[in-house]
gemmi code that builds the backbone of each chain (N, CA, C; Angstrom):
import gemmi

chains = {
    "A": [
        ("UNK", (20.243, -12.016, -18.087), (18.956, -12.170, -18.775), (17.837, -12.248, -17.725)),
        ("UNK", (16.798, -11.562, -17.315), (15.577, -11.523, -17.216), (14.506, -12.985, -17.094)),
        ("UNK", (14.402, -13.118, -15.930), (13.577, -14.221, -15.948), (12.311, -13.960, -15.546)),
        ("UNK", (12.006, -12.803, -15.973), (10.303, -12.575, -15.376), (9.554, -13.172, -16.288)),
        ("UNK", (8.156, -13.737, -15.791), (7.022, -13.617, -16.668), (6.667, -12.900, -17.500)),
        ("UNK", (5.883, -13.014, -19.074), (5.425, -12.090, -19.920), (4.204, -11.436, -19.166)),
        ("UNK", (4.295, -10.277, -19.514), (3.667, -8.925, -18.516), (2.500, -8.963, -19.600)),
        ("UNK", (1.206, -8.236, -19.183), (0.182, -7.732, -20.141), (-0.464, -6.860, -19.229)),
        ("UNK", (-1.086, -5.912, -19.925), (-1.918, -5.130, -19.495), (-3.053, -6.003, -19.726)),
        ("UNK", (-3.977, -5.274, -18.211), (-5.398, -5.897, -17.913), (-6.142, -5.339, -19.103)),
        ("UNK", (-7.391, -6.382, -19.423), (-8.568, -5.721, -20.670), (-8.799, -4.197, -20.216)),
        ("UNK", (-9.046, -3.888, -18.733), (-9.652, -2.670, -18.112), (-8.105, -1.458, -18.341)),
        ("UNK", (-7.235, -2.051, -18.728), (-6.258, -0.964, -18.727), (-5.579, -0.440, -17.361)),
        ("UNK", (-6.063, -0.774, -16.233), (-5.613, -0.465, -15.053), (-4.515, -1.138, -14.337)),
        ("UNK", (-4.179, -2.292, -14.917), (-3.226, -3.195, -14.165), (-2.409, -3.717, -15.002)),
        ("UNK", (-1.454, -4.132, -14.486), (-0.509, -5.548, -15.460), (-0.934, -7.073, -14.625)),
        ("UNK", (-0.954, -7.547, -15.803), (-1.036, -9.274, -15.475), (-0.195, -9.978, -15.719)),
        ("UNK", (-0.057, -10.996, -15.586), (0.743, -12.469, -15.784), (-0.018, -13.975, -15.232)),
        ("UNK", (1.003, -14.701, -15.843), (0.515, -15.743, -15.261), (1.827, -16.935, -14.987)),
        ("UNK", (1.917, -17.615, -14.262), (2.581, -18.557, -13.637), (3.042, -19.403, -14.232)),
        ("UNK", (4.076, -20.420, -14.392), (3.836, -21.635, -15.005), (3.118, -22.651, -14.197)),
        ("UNK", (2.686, -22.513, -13.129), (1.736, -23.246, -12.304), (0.271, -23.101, -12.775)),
        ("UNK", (0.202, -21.559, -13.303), (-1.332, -21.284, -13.468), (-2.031, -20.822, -12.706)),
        ("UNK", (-0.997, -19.667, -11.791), (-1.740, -18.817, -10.408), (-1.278, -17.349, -11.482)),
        ("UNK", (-2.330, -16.847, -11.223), (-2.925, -15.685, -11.560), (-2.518, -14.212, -11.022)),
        ("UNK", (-2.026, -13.478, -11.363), (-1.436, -12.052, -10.501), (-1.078, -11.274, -11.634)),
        ("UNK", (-1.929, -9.751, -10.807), (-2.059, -8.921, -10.905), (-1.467, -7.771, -10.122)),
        ("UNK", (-0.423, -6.774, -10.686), (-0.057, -5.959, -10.459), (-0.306, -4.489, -10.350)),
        ("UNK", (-0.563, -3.365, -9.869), (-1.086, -2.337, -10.250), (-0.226, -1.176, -9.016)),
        ("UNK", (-0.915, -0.244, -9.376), (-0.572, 1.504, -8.456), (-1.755, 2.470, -8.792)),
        ("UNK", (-1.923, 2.415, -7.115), (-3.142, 3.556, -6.991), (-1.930, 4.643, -6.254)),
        ("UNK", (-3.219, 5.508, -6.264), (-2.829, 6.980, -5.626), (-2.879, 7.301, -4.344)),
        ("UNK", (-1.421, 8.039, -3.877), (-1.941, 7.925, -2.287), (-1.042, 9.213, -1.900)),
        ("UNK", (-2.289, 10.083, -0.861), (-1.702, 11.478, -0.289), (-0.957, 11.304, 0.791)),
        ("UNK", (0.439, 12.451, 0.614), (1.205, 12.326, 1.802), (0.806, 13.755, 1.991)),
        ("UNK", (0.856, 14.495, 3.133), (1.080, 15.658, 3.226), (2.145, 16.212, 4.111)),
        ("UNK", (3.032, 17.130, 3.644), (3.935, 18.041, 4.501), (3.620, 18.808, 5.387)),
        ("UNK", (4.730, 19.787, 5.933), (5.124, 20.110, 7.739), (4.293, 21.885, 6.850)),
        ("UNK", (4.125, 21.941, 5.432), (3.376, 23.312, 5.372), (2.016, 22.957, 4.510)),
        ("UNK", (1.301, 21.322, 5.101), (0.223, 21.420, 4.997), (0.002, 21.479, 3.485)),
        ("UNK", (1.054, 21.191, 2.786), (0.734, 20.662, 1.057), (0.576, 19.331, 0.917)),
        ("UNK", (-0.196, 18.692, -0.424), (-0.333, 17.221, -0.289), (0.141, 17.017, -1.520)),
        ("UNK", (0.891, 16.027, -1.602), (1.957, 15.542, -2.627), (1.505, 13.976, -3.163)),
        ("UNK", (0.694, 13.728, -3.879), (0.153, 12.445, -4.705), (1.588, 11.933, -4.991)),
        ("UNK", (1.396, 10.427, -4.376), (2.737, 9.565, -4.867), (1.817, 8.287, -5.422)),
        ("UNK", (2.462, 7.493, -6.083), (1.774, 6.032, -6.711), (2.037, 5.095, -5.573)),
        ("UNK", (1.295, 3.977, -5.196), (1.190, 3.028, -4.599), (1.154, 1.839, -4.824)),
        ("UNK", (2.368, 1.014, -4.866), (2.386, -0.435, -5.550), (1.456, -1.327, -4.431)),
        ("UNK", (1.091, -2.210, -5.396), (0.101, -3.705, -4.949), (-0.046, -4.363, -5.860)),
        ("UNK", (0.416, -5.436, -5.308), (0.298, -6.842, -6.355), (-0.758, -8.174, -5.363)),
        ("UNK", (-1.697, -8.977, -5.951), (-2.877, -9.662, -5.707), (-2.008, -11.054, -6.522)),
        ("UNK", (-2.448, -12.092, -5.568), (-2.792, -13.593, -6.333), (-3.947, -14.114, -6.645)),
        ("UNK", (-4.107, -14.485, -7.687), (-5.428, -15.673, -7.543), (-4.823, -17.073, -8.315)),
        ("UNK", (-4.831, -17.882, -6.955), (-4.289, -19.108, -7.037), (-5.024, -19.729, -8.415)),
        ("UNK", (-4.264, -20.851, -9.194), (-4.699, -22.092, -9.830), (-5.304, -22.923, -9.084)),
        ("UNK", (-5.375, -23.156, -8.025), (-5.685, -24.995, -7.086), (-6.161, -24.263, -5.599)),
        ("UNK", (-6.932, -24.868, -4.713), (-7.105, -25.055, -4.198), (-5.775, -25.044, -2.691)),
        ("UNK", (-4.982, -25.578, -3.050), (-4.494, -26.546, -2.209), (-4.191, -25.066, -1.727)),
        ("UNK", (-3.302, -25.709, -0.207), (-2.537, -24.354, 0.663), (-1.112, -25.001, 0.696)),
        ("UNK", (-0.608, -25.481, 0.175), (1.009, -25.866, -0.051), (1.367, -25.088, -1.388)),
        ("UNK", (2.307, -24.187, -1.244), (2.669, -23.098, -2.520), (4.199, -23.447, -2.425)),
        ("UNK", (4.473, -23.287, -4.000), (5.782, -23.742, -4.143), (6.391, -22.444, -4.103)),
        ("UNK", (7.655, -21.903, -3.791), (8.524, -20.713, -4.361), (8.663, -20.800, -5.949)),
        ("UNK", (8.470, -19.476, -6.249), (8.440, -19.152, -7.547), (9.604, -18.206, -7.570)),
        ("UNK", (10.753, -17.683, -7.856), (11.531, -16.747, -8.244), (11.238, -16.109, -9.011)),
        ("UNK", (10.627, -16.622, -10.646), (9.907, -15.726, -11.639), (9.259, -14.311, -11.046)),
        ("UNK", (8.634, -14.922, -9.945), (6.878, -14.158, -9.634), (7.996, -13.158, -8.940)),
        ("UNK", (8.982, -13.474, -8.076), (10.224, -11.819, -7.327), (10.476, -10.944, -8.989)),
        ("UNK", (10.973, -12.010, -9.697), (11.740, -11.351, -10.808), (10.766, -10.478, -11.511)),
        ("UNK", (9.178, -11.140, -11.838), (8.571, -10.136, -12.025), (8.020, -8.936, -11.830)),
        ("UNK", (7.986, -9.160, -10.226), (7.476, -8.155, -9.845), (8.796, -7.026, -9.956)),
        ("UNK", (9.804, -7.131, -9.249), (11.079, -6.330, -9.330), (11.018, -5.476, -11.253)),
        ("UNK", (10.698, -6.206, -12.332), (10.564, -5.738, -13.108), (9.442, -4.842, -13.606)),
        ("UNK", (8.443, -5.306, -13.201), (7.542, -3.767, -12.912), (7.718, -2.753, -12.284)),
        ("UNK", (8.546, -2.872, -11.179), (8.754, -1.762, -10.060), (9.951, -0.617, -10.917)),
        ("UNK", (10.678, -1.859, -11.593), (12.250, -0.888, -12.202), (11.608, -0.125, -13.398)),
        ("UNK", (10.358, -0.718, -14.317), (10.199, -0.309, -15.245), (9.280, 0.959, -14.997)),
        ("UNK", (8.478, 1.293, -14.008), (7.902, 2.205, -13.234), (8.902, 3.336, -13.335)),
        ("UNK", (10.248, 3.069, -12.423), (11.295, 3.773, -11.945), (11.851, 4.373, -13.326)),
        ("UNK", (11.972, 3.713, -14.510), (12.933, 3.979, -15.761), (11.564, 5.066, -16.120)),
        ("UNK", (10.400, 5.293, -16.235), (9.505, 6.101, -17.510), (9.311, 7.129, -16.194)),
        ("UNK", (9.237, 6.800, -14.820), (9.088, 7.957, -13.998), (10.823, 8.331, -12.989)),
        ("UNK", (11.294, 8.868, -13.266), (12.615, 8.530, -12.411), (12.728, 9.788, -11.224)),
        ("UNK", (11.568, 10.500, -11.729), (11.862, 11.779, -9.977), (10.740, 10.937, -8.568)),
        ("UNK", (9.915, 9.982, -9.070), (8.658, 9.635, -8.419), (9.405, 8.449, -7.315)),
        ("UNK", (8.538, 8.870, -6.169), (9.089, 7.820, -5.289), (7.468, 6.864, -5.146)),
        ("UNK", (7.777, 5.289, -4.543), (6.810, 4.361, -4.740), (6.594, 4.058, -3.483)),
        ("UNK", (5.003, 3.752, -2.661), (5.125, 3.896, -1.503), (4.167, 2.329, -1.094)),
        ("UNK", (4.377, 1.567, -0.738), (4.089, 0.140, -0.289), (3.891, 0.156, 1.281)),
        ("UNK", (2.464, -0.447, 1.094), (1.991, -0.953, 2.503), (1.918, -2.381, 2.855)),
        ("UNK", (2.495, -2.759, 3.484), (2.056, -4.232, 3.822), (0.597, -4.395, 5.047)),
        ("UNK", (0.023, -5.028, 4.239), (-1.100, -5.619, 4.959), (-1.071, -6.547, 6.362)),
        ("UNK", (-2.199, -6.393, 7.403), (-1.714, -6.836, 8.176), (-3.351, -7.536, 8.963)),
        ("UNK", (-3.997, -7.494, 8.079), (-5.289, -8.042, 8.045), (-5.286, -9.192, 8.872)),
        ("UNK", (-4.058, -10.185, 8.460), (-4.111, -11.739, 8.433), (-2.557, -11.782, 9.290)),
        ("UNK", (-2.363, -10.682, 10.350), (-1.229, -10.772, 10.799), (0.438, -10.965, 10.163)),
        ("UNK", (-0.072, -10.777, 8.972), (1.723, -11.208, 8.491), (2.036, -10.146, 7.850)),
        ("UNK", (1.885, -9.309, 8.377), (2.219, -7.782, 7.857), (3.900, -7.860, 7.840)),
        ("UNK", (4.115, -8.357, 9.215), (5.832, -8.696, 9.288), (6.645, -9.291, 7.980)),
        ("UNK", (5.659, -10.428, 8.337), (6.181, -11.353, 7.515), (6.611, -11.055, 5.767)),
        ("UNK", (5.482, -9.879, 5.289), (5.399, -9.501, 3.999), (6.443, -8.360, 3.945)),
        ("UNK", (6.834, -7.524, 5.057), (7.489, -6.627, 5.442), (9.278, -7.287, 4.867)),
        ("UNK", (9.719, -8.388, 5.548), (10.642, -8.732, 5.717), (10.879, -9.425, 4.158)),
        ("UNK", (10.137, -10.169, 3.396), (10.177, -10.434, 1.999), (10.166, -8.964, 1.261)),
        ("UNK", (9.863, -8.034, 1.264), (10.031, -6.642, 0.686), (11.432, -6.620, 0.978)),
        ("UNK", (11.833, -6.565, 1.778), (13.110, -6.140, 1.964), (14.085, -6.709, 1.513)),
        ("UNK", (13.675, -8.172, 1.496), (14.788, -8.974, 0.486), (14.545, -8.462, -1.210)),
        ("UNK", (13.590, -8.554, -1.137), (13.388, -8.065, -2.826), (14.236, -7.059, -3.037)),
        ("UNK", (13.658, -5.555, -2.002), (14.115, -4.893, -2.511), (15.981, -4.376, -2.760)),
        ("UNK", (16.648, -5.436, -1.815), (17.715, -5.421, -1.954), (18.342, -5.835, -3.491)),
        ("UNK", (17.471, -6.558, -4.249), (17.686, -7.437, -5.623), (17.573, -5.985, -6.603)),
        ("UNK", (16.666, -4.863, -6.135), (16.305, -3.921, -7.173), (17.527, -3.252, -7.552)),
        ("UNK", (18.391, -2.717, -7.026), (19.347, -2.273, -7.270), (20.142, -1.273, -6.578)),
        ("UNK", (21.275, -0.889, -6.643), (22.029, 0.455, -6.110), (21.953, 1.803, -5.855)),
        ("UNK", (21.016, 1.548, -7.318), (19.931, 3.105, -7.593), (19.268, 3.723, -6.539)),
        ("UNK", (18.707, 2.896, -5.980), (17.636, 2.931, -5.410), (17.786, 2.967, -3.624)),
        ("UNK", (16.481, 4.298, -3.149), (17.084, 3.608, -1.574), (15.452, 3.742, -1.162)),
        ("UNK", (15.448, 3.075, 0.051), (14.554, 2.725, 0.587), (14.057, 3.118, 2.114)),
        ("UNK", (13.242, 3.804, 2.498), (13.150, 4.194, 3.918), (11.909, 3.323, 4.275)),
        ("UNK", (11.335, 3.274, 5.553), (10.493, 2.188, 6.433), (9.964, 3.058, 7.485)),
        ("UNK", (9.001, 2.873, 7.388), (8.051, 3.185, 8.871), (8.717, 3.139, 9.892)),
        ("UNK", (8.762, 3.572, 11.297), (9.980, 3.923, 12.025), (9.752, 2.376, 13.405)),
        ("UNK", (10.453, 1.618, 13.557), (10.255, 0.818, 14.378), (9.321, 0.836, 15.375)),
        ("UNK", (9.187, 1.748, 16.001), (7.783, 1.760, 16.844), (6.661, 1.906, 16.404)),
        ("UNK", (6.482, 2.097, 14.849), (5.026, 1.931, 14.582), (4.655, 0.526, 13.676)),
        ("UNK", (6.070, -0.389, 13.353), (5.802, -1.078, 13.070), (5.826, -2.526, 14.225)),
        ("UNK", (5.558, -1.888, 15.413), (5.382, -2.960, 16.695), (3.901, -2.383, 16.796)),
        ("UNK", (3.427, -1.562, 16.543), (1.619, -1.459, 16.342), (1.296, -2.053, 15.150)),
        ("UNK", (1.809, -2.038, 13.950), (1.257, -3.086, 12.663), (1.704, -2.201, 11.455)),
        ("UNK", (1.973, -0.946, 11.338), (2.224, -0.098, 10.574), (3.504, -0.450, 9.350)),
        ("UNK", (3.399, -1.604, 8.910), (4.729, -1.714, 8.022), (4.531, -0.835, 6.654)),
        ("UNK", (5.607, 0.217, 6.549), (4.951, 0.705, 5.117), (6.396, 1.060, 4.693)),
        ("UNK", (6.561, 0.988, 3.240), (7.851, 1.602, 3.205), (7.947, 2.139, 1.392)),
        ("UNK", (9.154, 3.011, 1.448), (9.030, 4.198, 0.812), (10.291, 3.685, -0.554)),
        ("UNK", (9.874, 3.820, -1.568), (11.347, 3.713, -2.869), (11.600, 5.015, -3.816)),
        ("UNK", (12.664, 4.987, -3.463), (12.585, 6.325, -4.398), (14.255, 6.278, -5.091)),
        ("UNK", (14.638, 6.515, -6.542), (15.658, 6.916, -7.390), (16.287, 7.783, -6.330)),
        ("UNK", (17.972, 7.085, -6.261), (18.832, 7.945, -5.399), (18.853, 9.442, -6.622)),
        ("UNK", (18.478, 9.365, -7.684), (18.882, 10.364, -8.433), (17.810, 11.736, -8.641)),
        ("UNK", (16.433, 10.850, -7.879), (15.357, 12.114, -8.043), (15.594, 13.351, -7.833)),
        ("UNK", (15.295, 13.964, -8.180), (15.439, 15.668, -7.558), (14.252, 16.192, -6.783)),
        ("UNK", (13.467, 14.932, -7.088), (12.595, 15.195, -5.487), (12.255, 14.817, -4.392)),
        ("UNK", (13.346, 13.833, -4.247), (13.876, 12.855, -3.172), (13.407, 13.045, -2.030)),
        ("UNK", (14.238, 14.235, -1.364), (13.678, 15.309, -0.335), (12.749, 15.524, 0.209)),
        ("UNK", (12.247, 16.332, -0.779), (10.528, 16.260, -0.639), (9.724, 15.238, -0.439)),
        ("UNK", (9.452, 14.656, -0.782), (9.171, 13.418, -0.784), (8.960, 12.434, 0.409)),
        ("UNK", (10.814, 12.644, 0.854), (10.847, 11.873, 1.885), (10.363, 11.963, 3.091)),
        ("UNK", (10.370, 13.635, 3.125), (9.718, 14.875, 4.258), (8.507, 14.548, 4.550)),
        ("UNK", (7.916, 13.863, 3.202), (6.309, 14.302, 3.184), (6.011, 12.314, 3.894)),
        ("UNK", (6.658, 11.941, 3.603), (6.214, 10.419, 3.599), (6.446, 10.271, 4.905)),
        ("UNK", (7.456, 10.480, 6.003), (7.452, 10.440, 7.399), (6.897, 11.280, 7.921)),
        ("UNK", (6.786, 12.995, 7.701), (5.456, 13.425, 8.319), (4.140, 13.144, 7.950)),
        ("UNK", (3.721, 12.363, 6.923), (2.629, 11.935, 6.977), (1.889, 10.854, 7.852)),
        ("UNK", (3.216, 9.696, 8.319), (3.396, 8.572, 9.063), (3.227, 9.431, 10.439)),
        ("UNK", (4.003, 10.350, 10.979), (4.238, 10.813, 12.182), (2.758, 11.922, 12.262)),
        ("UNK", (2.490, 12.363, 11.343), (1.006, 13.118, 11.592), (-0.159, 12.331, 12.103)),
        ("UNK", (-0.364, 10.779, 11.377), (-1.236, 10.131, 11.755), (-1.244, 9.325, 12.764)),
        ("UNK", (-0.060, 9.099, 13.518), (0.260, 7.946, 14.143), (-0.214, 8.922, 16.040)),
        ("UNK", (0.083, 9.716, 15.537), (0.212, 10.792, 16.770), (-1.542, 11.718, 16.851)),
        ("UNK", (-2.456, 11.400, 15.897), (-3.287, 12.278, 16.352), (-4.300, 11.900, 17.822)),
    ],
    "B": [
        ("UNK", (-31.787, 14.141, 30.943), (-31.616, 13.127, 31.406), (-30.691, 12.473, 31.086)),
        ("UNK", (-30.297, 11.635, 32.254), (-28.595, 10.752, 32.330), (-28.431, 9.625, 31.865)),
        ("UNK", (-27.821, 9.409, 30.842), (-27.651, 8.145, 29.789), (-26.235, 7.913, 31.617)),
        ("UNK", (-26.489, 6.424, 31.518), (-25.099, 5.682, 32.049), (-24.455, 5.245, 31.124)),
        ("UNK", (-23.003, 5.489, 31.084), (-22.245, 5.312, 30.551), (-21.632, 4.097, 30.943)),
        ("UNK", (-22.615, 2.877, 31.148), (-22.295, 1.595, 30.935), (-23.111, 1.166, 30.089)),
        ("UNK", (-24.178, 1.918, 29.478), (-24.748, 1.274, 28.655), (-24.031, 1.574, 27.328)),
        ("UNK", (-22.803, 2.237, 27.777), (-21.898, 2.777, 25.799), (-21.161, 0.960, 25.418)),
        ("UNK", (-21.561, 0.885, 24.687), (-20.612, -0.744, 24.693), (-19.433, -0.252, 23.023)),
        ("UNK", (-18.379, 0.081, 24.316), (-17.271, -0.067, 23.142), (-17.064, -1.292, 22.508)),
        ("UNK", (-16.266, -1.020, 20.937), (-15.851, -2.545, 20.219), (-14.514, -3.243, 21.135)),
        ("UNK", (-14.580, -4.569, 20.801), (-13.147, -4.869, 21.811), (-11.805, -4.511, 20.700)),
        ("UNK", (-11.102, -5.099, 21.304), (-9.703, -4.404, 20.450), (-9.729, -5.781, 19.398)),
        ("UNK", (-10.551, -6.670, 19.464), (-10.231, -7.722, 18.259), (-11.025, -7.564, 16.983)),
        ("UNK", (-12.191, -6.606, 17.372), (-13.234, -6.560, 16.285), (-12.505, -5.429, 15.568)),
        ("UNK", (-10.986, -4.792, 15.499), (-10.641, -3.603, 14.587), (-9.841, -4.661, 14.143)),
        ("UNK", (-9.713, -4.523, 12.864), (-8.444, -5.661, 11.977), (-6.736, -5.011, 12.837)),
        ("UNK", (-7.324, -3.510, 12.873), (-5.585, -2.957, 12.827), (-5.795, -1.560, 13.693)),
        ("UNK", (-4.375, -1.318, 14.067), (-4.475, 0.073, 15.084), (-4.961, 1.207, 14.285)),
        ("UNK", (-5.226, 1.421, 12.977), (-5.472, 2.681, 12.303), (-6.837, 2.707, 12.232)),
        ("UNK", (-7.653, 1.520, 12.485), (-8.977, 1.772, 12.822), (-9.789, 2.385, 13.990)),
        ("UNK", (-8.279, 1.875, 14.840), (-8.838, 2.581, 16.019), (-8.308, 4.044, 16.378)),
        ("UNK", (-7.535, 4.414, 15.509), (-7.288, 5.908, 15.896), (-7.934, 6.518, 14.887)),
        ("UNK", (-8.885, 5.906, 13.589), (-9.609, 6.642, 12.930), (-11.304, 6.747, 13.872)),
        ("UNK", (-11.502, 5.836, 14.340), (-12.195, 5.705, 15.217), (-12.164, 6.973, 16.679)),
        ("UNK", (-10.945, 7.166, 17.127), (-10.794, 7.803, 18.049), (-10.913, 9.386, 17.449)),
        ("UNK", (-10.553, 9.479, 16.402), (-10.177, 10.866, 15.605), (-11.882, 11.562, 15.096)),
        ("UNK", (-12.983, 10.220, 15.077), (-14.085, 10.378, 14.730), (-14.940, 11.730, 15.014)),
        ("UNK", (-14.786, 12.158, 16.586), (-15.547, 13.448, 17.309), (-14.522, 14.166, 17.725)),
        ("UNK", (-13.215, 14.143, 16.629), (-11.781, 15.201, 17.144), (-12.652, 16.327, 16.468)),
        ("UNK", (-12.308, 17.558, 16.970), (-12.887, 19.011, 16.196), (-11.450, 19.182, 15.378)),
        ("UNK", (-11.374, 19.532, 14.090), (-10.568, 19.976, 13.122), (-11.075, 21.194, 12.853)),
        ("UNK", (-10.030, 22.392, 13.153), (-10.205, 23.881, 13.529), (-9.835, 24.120, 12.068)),
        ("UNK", (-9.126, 23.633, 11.419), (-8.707, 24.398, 10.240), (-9.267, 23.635, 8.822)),
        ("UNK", (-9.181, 24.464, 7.762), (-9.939, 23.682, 6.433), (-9.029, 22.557, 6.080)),
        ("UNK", (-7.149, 23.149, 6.331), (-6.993, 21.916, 5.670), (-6.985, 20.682, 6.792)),
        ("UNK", (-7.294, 20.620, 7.985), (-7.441, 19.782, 8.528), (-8.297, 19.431, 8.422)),
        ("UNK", (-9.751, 19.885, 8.226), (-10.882, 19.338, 7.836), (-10.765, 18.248, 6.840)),
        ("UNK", (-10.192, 18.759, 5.502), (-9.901, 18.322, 4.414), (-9.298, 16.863, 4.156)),
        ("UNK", (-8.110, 17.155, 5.029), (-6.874, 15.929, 5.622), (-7.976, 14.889, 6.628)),
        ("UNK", (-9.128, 15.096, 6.772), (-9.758, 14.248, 8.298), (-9.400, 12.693, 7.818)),
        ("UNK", (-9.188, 12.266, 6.802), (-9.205, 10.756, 6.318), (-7.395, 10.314, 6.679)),
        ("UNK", (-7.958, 9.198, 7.376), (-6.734, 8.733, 7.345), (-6.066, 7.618, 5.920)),
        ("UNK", (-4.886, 8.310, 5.435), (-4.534, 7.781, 4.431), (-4.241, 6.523, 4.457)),
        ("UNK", (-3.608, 5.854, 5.245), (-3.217, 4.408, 5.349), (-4.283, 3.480, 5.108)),
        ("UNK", (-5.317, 4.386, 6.639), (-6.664, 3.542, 7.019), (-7.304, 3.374, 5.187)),
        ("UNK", (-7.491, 4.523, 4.729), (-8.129, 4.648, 3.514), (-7.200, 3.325, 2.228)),
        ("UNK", (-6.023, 3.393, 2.198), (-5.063, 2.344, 1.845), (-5.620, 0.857, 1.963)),
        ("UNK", (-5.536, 0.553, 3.340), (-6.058, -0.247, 3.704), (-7.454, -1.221, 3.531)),
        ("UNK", (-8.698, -0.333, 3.558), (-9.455, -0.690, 2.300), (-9.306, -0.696, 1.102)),
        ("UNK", (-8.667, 0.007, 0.446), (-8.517, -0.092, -0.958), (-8.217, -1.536, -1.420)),
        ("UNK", (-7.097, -1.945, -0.755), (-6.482, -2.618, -0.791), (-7.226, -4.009, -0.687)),
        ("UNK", (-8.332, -4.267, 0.580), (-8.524, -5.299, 0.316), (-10.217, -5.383, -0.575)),
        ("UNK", (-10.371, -4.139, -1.077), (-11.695, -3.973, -2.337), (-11.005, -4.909, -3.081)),
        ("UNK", (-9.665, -4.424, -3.914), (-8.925, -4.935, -5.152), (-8.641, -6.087, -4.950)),
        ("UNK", (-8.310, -6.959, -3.486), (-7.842, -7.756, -3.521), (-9.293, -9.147, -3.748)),
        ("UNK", (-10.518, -8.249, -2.803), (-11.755, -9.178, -3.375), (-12.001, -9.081, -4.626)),
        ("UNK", (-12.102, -8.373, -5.598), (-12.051, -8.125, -6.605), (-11.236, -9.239, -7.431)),
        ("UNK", (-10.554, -9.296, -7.016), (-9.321, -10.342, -8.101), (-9.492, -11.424, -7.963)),
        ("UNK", (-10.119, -11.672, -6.676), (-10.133, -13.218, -6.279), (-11.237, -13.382, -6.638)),
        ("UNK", (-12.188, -12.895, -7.283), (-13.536, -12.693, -7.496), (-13.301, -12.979, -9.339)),
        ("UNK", (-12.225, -12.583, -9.649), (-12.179, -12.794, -11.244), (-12.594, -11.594, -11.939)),
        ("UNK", (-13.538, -10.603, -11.275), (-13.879, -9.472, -11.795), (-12.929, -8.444, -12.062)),
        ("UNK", (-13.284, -7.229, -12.951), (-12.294, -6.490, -13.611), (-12.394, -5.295, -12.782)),
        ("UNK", (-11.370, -4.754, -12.588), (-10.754, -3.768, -11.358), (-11.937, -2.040, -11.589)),
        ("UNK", (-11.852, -2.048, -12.963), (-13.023, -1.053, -13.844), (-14.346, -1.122, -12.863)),
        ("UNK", (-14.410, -1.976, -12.079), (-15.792, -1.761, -11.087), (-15.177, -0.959, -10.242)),
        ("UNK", (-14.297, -0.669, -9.801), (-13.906, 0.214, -8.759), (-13.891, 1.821, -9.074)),
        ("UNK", (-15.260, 2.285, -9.133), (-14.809, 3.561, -9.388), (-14.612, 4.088, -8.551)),
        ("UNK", (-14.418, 4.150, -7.344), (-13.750, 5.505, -6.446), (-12.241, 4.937, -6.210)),
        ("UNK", (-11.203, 3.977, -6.601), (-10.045, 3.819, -6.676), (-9.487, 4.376, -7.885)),
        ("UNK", (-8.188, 5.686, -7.103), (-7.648, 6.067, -8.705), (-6.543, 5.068, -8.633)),
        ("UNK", (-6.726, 4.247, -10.139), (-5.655, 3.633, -10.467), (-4.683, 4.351, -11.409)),
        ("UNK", (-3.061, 4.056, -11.226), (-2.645, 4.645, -12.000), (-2.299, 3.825, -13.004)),
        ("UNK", (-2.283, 4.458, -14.822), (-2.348, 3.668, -15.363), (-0.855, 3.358, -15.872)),
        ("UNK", (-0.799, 1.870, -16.377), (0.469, 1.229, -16.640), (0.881, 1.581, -17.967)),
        ("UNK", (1.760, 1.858, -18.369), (2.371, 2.195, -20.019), (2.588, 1.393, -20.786)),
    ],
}
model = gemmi.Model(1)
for chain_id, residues in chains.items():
    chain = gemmi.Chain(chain_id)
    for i, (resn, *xyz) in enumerate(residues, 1):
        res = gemmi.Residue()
        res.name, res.seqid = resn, gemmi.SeqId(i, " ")
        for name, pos in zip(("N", "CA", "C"), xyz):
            atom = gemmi.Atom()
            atom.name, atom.element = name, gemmi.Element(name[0])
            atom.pos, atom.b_iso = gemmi.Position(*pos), 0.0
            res.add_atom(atom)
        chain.add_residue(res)
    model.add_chain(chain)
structure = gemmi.Structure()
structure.add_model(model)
structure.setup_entities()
């Protein structure tokens, strides 16, 4: 059984919401983001990001499991209505914990499932700050592609 | 006449949040010979990267994401 939070779409239609049993606030969503390939085509993939806005003040945060479980359930339910589309996540690194957010992705995404595989920015660009990483249905049929386009896009920019 | 090129005052490496600023920065007076390189001149991450923290002031702000019109959001089902 499912222990996520009840999901809603934002008034604006652009996001999913929830809320906590604490009463911290988050918002889920996917923008659009160009990769381009080795023949110079650009391939629009969706881009997950999820935002808090705390209840309190304070800076002592409890672990929530819900808030993994939820999010993991947006990501799968993404995956079930789109199943050739791969999902492409950046961790932020604004506030230095790009790592840090890097390495919680990875636990998550181990929880998502079997289905699913996952590629990462290539170790040397994530010792410059570059954590980004790639999900895609082992079953897509555009896997490939995809994957082509998402590391030469990494290796196009990293190198100009 | 001769500008000295001590009077260029580069940014230091702390005033860029992240390395993609500074190779969008560096990429600034690259010549792009071809259209679709012209086209491609934005760096996607870098561009990511703001997005990212528009939406994230945005939220913490309480305001509705619908102010963002140059972010395509995709929509949820």
């Amino acid at each position: 059984m499912s222990n996520h939070y009840d999901l809603s779409i934002t008034p604006d239609g652009k996001a999913y919401q929830f809320t906590t049993s604490k009463g911290d606030y988050y918002i889920a969503y996917f923008t659009e983001f160009t990769l381009q390939n080795s023949r110079n085509e650009e391939i629009v993939i969706p881009c997950f990001g999820f935002e808090k806005r705390s209840s309190t003040t304070s800076k002592r945060e409890g672990y929530d499991a819900r808030v993994k479980a939820t999010i993991l359930f947006i990501v799968r339910e993404f995956f079930h209505r789109n199943p050739n589309e791969g999902v492409l996540y950046l961790c932020m690194n604004s506030d230095e914990k790009a790592r840090n957010r890097h390495i919680t992705f990875n636990k998550w995404f181990l929880e998502l499932g079997a289905d699913y595989e996952k590629y990462d920015s290539p170790p040397s660009y994530q010792a410059v700050g570059l954590y980004s990483s790639f999900v895609v249905s082992g079953m897509s049929d555009q896997k490939s592609a995809i994957i082509e386009a998402f590391f030469y896009t990494i290796d196009y920019w990293m190198n100009q | 006449m001769i500008y000295s090129t001590y009077n260029i005052q580069m940014p230091s490496i702390g005033e860029f949040e992240n390395l993609f600023e500074i190779c969008n920065c560096m990429n600034a007076n690259k010549k792009h010979t071809t259209p679709k390189a012209k086209k491609n001149s934005v760096n996607p991450f870098l561009k990511l990267g703001e997005e990212k923290r528009k939406i994230s002031a945005v939220i913490k702000s309480g305001k509705p994401l619908s102010g963002l019109n140059k972010i395509k959001f995709v929509k949820p089902l």
